[in-house]
N, C-alpha and C positions, 0 to 999 in steps of 0.2 A: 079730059083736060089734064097736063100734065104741069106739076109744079113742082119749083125750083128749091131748095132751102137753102140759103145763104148766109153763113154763120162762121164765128171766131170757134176755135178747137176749144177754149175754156169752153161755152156753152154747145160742149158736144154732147153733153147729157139728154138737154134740152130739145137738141134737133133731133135725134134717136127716137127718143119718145113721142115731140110730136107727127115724125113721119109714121110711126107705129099708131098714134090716132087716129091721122088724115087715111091710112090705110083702109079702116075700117070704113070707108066711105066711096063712092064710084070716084074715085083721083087713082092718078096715078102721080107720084111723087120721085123725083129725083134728088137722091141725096150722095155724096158721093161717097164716105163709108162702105155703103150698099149698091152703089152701082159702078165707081170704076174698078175692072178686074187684077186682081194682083199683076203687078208687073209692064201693067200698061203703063202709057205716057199719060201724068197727071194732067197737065195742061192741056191735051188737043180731047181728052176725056171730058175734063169740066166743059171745053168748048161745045162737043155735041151736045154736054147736058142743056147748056144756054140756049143751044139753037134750037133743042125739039120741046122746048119748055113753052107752057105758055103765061108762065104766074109764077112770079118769084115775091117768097118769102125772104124779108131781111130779118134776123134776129138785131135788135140792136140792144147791144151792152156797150158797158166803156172798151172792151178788147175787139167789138168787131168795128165799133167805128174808130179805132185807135188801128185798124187790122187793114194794109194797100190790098190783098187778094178780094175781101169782102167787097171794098170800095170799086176795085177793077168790073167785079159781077154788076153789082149791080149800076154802074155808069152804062155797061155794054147794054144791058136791058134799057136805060132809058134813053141809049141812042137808037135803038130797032125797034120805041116807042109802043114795051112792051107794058103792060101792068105791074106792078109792083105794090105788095100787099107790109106795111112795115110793122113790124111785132114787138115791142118795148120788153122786153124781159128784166132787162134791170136797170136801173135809173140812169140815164145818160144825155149829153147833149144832143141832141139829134142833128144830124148832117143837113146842111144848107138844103142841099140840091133835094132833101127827104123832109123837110117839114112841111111841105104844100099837103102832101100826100097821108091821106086820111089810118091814122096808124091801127092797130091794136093794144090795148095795154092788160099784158099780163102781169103788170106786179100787183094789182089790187086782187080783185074779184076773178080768178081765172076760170071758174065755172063758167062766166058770163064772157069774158074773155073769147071761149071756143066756139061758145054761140054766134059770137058778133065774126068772130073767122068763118065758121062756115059760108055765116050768110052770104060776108064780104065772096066768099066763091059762087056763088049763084045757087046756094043752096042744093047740091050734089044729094042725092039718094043713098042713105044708109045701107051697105053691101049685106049686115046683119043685124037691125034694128036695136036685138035684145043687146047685140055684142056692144053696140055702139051706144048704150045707156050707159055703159060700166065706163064711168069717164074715167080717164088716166090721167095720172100725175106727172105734171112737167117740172122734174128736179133741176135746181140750179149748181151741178157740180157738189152735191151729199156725197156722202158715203153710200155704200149699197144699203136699200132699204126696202122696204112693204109694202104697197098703196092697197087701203083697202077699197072695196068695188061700190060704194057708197055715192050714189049723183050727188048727194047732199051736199060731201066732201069736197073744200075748195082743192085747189092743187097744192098746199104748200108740203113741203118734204115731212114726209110723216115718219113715224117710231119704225126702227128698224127691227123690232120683236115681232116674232113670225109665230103663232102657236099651231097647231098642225090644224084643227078644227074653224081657221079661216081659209075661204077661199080669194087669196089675194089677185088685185089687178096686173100687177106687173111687183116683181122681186128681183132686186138688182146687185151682181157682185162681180168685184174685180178677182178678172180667175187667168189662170195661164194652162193650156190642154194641146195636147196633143192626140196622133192618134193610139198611142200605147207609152207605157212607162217603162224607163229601163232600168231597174235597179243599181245600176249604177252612174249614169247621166241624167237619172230623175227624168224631167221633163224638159231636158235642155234642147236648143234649137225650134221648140213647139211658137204658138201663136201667143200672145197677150193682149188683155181688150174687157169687154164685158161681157158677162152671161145676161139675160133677161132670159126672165119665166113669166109668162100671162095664159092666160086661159086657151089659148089655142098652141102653141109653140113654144120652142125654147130655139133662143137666139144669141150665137155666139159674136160678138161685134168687135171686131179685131181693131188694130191701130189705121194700118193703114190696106187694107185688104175687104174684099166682098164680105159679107156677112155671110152665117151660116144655119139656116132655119132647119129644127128638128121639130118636124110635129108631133102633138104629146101621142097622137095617135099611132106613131109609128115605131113609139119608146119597147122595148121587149124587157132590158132590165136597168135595174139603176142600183148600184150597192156602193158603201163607205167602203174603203180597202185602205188599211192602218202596214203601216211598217216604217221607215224612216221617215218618210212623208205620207201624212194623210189625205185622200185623193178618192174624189167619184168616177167610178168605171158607169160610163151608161152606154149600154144596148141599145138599136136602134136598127130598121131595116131602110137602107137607103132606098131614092129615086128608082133603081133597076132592082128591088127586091133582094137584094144581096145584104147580109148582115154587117153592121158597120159598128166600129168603136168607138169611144173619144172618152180620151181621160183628162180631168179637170183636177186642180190645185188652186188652195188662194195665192194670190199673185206677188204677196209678199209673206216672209218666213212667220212673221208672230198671226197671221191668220190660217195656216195654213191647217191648226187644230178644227177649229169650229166651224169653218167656212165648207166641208164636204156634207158636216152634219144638217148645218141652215137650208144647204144645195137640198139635201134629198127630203130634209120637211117640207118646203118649199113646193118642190114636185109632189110629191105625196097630198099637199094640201088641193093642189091647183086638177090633179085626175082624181083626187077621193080614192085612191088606196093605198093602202097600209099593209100592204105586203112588199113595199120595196123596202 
C-alpha cells in the first residue's frame, strides 16, 4: 500500500519524520521532498504521486488548511473516492468536507496517536520489529534536536543536548553541504535543508530536491575540519562502491562553531565509536 502525506511546508518537519516512521513498516510512502527528482515538473509529479497512492494522509494545522495546494490534494482524492486518513497536529478548524472523516489526534498523547494510525492502515507488518519499537518523535517545527529511543517517551520536542554515551532516535540540524569546500567560495552554490541521523542512516533533506540517504554502514570517515568555517568532511562509499564526499556546515554563521562538533557526537553516539 502506498500512502500519500499531504501537508503545509511549516509542518515539514513533521511530514519528514513521520514518513521516516511509516517506513519502518511494510508501506510504501509518498512524500514529495523524497520523491519528486530535482528539476522535474512539480505539478505533473505530485499528480503520479495522487494517482499511484492509495491512502492519503492530511496533516491538518492552521497553514495547511489555510494552504489551496493542500486543499487541491486532498478534494482530488475524494473525487477518485480514495481513503483519506486526517492527522490533527496542531489545533485547527477542520475543513467542512474533513469532518465526517474519522481523524487522528496528535496533539495530546502521540504515543497512542501512532498506534491508532497504524491500525487506521490495516495494521501493516513491522519491516524490523526491534527498529520499530524505538518510536520517533514527530517535531512541530523545533530547532534541531535529540529524541531519545525510549516507547515510554510521548513525541513532544525533547532537549536538544546530545551526550556522546546516548544512543539517540533521530538528531536533527539545519546544515548546508556540498560535495567539497572551496576555501575561498566556502560552500557556496551547495544544497541547504536538513541532516537527520537515526540508527540506521544519515539523511540529507534538501528544500526542494530528492533526499539523500547515507548508510551508517557505509560511512569510512567523519572528522571536524576547523579553518575560516567549521565543517564535517564525511567519508562514505557510494551505491557503485566508489568513494564519495560531502562536506556539511551549520546553515547559518553563529551555528556554524558547534553545529560540526554536535554532527560528529551525534554519529559517534548513534554507530558506538569513538574513533571518529
Amino acid at each position: 500500500m502506498q500512502i500519500f502525506i499531504s501537508y503545509s511546508r511549516v509542518d515539514k518537519d513533521f511530514a519528514v519524520q513521520l514518513a521516516t516512521f511509516l517506513n519502518t513498516y511494510d508501506l510504501t510512502v509518498w512524500l514529495d521532498v523524497s520523491n519528486i527528482p530535482h528539476g522535474a515538473n512539480w505539478d505533473m509529479e505530485v499528480q503520479r504521486g495522487l494517482d499511484s497512492s492509495d491512502t492519503m494522509l492530511v496533516l491538518l494545522s492552521p497553514d495547511s488548511v489555510a494552504s489551496e495546494n493542500v486543499a487541491d490534494e486532498w478534494s482530488y482524492f475524494i473525487n477518485k473516492d480514495k481513503p483519506i486518513i486526517p492527522l490533527l497536529v496542531r489545533p485547527c478548524e477542520v475543513p467542512f468536507r474533513l469532518q465526517r472523516r474519522q481523524r487522528v489526534n496528535f496533539t495530546g498523547d502521540q504515543r497512542e496517536a501512532l498506534g491508532q494510525l497504524i491500525r487506521a492502515l490495516g495494521s501493516p507488518k513491522p519491516k524490523d520489529p526491534d527498529e520499530t519499537q524505538r518510536v520517533t518523535t514527530l517535531p512541530f517545527g523545533q530547532s534541531p534536536a535529540v529524541v531519545a529511543p525510549s516507547p515510554a517517551d510521548s513525541l513532544r520536542p525533547p532537549s536538544r543536548t546530545l551526550r556522546p554515551t546516548q544512543r539517540p532516535d533521530v538528531a536533527r540540524f539545519a546544515v548546508i553541504w556540498n560535495g567539497h569546500y572551496d576555501w575561498y567560495n566556502g560552500l557556496r552554490g551547495g544544497m541547504d535543508g536538513e541532516l537527520l541521523i537515526n540508527g540506521r542512516e544519515l539523511l540529507l533533506v534538501p528544500r526542494e530536491a530528492p533526499l539523500l540517504s547515507i548508510p551508517l554502514a557505509s560511512l569510512t570517515g567523519v572528522k571536524v575540519q576547523r579553518g575560516l568555517d567549521s565543517r564535517v568532511l564525511l567519508q562514505y562509499r557510494g551505491a557503485d562502491g566508489n568513494a564519495q564526499n560531502i562536506v556539511l556546515m551549520g546553515a547559518t554563521r553563529r551555528t556554524r562553531k558547534q553545529i560540526p562538533v554536535e554532527i560528529v557526537q551525534a554519529i559517534k553516539a548513534v554507530t558506538g565509536r569513538q574513533d571518529w
